[in-house]
C-alpha positions as a printed NumPy array, in Angstrom:
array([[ -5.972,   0.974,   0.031],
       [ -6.369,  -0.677,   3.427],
       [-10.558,   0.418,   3.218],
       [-10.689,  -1.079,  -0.014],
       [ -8.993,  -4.118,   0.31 ],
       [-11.196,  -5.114,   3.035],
       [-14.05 ,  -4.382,   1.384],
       [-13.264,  -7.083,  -1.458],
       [-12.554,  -9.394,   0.967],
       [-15.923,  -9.123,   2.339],
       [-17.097,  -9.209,  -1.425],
       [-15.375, -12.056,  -2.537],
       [-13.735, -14.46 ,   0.36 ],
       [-17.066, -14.476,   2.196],
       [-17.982, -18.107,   0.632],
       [-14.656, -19.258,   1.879],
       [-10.305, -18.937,   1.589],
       [ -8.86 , -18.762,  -1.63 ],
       [ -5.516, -20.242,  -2.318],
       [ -3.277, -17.865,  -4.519],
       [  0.033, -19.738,  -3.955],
       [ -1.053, -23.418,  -2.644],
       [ -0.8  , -23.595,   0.851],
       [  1.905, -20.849,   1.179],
       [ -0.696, -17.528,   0.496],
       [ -4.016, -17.463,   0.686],
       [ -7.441, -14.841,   1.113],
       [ -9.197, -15.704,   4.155],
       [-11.764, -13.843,   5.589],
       [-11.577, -13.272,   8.958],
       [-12.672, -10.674,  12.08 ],
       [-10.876,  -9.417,  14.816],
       [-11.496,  -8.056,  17.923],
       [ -7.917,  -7.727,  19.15 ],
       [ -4.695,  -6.188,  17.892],
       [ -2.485,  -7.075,  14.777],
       [ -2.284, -10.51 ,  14.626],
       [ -5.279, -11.327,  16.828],
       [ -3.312,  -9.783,  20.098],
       [ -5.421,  -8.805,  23.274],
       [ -8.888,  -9.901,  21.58 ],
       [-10.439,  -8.761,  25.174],
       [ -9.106,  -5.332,  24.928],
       [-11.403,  -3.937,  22.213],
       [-11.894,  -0.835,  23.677],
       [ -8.666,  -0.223,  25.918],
       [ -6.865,  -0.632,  22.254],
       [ -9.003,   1.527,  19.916],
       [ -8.691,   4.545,  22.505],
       [ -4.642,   3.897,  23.117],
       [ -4.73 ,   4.066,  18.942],
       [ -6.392,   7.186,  19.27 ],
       [ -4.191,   8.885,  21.638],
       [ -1.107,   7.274,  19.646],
       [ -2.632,   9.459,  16.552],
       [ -3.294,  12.601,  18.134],
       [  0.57 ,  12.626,  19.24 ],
       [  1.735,  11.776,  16.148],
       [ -0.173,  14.641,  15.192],
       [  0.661,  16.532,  16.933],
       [  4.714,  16.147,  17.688],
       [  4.79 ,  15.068,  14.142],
       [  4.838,  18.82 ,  12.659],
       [  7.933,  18.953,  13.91 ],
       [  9.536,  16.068,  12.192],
       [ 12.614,  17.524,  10.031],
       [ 13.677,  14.085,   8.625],
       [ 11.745,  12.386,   5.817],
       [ 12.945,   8.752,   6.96 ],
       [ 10.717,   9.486,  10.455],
       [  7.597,  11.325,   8.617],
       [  7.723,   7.817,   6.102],
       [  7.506,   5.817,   9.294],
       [  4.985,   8.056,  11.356],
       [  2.785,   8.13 ,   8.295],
       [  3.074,   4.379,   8.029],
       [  1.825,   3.951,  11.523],
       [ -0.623,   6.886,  10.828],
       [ -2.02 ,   4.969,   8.174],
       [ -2.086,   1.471,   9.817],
       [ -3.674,   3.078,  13.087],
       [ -6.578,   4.718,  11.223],
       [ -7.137,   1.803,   9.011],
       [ -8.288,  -0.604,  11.833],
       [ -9.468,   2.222,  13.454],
       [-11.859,   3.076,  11.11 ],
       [-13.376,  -0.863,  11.586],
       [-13.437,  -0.383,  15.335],
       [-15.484,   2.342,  14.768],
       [-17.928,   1.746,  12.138],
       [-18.296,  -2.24 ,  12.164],
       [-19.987,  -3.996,  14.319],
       [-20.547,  -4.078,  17.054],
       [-19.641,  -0.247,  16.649],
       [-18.177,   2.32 ,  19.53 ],
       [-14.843,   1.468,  19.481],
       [-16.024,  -2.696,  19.916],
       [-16.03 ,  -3.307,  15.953],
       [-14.17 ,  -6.302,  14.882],
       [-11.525,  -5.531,  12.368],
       [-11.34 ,  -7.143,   8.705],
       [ -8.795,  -9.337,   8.361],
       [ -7.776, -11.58 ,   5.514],
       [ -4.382, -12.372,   4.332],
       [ -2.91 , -16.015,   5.988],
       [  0.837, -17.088,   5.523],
       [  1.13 , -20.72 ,   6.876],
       [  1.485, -20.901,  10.915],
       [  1.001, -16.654,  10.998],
       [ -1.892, -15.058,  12.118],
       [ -4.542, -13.533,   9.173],
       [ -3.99 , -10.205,   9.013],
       [ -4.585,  -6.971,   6.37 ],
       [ -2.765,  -3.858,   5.261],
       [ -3.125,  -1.973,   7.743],
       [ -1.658,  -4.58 ,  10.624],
       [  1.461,  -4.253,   7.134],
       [  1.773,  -0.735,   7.893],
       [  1.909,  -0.49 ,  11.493],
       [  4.579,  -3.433,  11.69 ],
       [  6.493,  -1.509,   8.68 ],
       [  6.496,   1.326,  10.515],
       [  7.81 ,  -0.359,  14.089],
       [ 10.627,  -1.877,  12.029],
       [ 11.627,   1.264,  10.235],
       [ 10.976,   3.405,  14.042],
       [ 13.163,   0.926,  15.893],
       [ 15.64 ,   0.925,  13.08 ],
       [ 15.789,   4.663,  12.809],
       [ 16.483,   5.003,  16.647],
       [ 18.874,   2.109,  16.64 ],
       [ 21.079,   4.218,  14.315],
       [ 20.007,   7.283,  16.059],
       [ 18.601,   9.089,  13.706],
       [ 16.918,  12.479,  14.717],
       [ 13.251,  13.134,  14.359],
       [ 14.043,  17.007,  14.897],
       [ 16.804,  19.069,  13.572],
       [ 19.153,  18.777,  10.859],
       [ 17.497,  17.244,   7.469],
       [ 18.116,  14.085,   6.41 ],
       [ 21.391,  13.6  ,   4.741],
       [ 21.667,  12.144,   0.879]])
């Protein structure tokens, strides 16, 4: 979804923002060489290879995962990670330098995409889910 969405916004916001609710939401096309939300723009590199190692240990401690509220937010951050990912390694400038596609604005919030969605989804539901200290490992959820 994340792939996709950024590829229409390269299709169709390229000639400039569309407003979908006035000044509240609108689709503007922008790149990014930093984090979600524009963080650490000088850090291209440093950040695409700490996403990298953040997947392969959710990977790989994440076959152990018993509860289905930790595997929905390890797969959120799974698929946030690999979204942006995915730009930093196939757009340009390429090798783990590509600029990520962003392109949804609120008013006085950075532009960001699905992916930057999923990986802030998934912080809120981890710190949540350790706030209430729920285990990762052992006993399955309860209904």
């Amino acid at each position: 979804m994340d792939y996709l969405s950024k590829e229409l916004a390269l299709t169709y916001l390229s000639d400039g923002p569309v407003k979908i609710v006035g000044s509240l939401l609108q689709l503007k096309l922008a790149f990014n060489s930093g984090a979600a939300f524009s963080f650490a723009s000088n850090a291209t590199i440093f950040l695409s290879t700490f996403a990298m190692i953040v997947a392969a240990s959710i990977f790989y401690y994440g076959r152990k995962i018993t509860s289905t509220r930790w595997a929905i937010a390890l797969g959120l951050a799974l698929g946030g990670i690999f979204g942006n990912l995915n730009d930093r390694i196939f757009r340009p400038p390429g090798g783990l330098q590509g600029e990520v596609v962003d392109w949804i604005q609120l008013p006085n919030w950075p532009i960001f995409n699905i992916a930057d969605m999923s990986v802030v989804s998934a912080a809120i539901l981890i710190t949540y889910l350790s706030w209430k200290n729920v285990p990762a490992i052992g006993n399955k959820d309860v209904k």
